[in-house]
N, C-alpha and C positions, 0 to 999 in steps of 0.2 A: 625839654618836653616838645614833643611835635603839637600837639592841640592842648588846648584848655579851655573847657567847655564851660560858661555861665549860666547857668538858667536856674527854673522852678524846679527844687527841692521838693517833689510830692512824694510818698508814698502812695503806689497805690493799690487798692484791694478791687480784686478782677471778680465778679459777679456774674452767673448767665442768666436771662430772664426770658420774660416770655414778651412777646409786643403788649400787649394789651398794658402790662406794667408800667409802658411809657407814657400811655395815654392814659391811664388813672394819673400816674404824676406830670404832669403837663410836661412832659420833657417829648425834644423835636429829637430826630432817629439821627446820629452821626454829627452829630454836634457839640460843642463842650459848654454847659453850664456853671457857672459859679453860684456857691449858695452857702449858708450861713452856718453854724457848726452844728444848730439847732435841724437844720432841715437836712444835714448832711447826716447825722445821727436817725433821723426817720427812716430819711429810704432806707439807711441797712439795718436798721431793725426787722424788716422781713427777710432779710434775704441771706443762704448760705455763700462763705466767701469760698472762693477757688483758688485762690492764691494772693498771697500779699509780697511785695516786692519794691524794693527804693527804685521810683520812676520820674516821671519828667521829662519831657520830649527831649531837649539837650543831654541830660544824664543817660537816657535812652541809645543815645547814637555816641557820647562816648564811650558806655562801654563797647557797644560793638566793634569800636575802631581798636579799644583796649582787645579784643577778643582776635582782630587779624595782627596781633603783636605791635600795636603803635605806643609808646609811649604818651600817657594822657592823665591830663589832672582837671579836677572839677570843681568850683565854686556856687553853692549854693546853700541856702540859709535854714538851718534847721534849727531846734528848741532840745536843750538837754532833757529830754526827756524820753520815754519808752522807744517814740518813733525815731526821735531823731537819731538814737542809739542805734536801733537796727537799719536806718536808711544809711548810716554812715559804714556798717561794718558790710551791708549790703556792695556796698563799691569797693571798698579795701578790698572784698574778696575778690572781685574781678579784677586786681591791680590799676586800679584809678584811685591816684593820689590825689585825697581832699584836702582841698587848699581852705579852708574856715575850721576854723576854731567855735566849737557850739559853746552857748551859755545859758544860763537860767533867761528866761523870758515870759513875759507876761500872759502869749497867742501862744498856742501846741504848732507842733509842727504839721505842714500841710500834706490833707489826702487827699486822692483821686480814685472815686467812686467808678469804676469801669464797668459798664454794662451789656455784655451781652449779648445781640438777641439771635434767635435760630437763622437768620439770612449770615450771621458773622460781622451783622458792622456795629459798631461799640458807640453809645452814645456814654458821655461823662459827662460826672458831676463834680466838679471841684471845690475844695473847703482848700482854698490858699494858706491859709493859717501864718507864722510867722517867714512863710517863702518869701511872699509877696510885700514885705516890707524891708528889704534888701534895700542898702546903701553905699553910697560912695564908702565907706568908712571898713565894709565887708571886702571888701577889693583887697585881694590880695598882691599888690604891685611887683615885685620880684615875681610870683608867679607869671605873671602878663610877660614880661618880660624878657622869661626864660622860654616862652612859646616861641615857636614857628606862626603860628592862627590862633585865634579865637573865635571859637562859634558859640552865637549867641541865639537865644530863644525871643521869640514876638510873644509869647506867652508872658513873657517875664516884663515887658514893658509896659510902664503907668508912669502918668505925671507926680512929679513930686521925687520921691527918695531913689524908683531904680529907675528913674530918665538919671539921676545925679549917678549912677554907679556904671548905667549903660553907656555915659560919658567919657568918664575916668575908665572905662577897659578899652572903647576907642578910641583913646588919647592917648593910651600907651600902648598898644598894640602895633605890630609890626603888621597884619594881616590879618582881616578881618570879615568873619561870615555870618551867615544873619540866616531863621527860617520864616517865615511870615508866620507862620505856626497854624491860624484858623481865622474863618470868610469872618465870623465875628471880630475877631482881633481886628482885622483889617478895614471892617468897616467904623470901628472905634477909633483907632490913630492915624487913618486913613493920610493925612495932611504930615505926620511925627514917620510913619513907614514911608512913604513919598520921596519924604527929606533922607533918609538914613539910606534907601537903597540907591538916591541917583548922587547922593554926596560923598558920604561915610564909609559906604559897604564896597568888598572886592567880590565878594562874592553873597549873591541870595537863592535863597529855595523859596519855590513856591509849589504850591499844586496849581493845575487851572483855575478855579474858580475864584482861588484869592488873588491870583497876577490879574483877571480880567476884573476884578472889586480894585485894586489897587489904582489902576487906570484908566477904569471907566471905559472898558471895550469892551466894543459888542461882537464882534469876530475874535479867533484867533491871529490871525494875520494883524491884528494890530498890535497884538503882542509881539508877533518879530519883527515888527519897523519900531518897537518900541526898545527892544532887546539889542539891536543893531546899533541906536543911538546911542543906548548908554554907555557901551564900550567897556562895561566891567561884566563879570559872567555869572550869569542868567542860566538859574537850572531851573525846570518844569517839571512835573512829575504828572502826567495824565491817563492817569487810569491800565483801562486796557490797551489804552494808544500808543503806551509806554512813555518815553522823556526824551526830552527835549532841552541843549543847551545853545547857549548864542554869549559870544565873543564876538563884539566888533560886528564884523561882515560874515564871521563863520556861523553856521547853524546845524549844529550836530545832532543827529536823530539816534534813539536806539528802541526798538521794538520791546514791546512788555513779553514774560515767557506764559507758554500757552497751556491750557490742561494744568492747573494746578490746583490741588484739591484745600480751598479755601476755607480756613476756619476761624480765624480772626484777623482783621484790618489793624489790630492796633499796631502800631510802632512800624508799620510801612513806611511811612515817610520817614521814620525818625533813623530807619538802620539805610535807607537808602541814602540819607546824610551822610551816614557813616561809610558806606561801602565808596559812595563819590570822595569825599573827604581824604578814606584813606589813598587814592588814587592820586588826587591833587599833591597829596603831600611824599608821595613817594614817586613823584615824577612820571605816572603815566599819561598818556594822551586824554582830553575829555572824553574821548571814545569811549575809551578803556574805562577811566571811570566812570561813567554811564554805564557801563556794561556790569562793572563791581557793584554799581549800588544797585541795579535790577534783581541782580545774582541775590545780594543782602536780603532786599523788600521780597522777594521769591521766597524766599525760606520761612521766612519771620513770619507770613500771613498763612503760612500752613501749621502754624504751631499756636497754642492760647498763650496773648500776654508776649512781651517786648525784648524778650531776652533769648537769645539761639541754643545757648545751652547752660 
């Protein structure tokens, strides 16, 4: 296998709404919320869904790299039940080999309420459900093993059972990738992300605002005296600025593409992961990948929902 991708197992059901819907449910525009199975059930009591699909930031960018012909398998935690049934055949059909075995469980398996709104940016609601109690014990070890990389989700790290499994896949991995995932995450393991991306990781994603939360910088430019030290490689993803990587001393730019008729932000970063990723792994220049995962994020935000085709 060339990748094997870890992360949260969500399903998710893609909504369009209107703003003001944000602001009756106190929900902040472009953010992800976690909430209860109770209140995850309210919100979509009102609303028509648009699509349901096995998602996950991680699961997101492997299939895309499964979709430019990469060999890929995926570990994450789903509930034998209705969801976790179609979240699984959901990726088989994309040819991503799922590495867990489902079983009866106590928690359903986890959705991702995706929101909408007429501007195209998605704010989410998360019911983690039995995703987020992932263990050392889930860890499929041969599969680790038989990778080239593993890319791993920020989404998916919490103290207690998946720090114990986030462990065990960097202990036995040969190569190792990380996305910070979101400014919330990062302001929560702030000191656990810190540790993973200047220790552990060979390679991390960030967007701007979580590499500048991560560090506590007030410019950019401290970001690349910060990128330069670390010495392992540092991809940005900034908007319309386009991305940004740093190896070492090298500082690689590549322009965002222009005129593109935007209809949803979801899974921009996640297939941009993918488009870079599959570059890394099939030996192209960071140029080049930069240039692949723009190409990826271009497309995918012109289309509803995380998946190209």
């Amino acid at each position: 296998m060339k990748i094997l991708g870890i992360g949260n197992a969500i399903v998710d059901v893609i909504c369009k709404v209107e703003e003001d819907f944000l602001s009756r449910n106190n929900l902040t525009k472009s953010t992800m919320k976690l909430v209860d199975e109770t209140e995850f059930k309210k919100l979509l009591s009102s609303l028509k869904i648009e699509q349901t699909i096995a998602g996950g930031s991680v699961a997101n960018s492997i299939v895309g790299l499964s979709q430019l012909g990469n060999s890929v398998s995926f570990i994450g935690k789903v509930n034998n039940d209705e969801l976790g049934k179609k979240y699984e055949k959901s990726l088989t059909d994309e040819k991503v080999k799922y590495c867990y075995k489902k079983k009866e469980e106590p928690v359903p398996t986890g959705t991702c309420l995706i929101l909408i709104t007429p501007d195209s940016e998605r704010t989410m609601c998360t019911f983690l459900g039995i995703a987020g109690k992932i263990n050392d014990k889930d860890i499929n070890e041969n599969a680790i093993k038989n990778s080239e990389l593993i890319f791993l989700e920020g989404y998916l790290w919490d103290e207690g059972e998946p720090k114990a499994a986030f462990n065990k896949a960097i202990g036995l991995s040969k190569k190792k990738a990380m996305s910070l995932s979101d400014q919330f995450c990062v302001e929560r393991h702030k000191k656990s992300f810190f540790d993973l991306v200047s220790n552990k990781l060979d390679i991390t994603f960030a967007n701007e605002q979580e590499i500048l939360s991560l560090i506590n910088a007030k410019n950019f430019d401290e970001v690349i005296t910060f990128g330069k030290q670390l010495g392992k490689l540092l991809v940005i993803t900034r908007g319309e600025k386009g991305s940004i990587a740093i190896q070492k001393n090298e500082v690689v730019e590549c322009d965002s593409k222009k005129n593109l008729k935007i209809i949803d932000l979801t899974g921009a970063g996640d297939l941009f992961a993918a488009g870079f990723l599959h570059g890394q792994v099939n030996n192209l220049s960071i140029k080049e990948s930069l240039e692949k995962g723009t190409e990826m994020s271009s497309k995918i935000i012109q289309k509803i929902g995380a998946r190209l085709n």
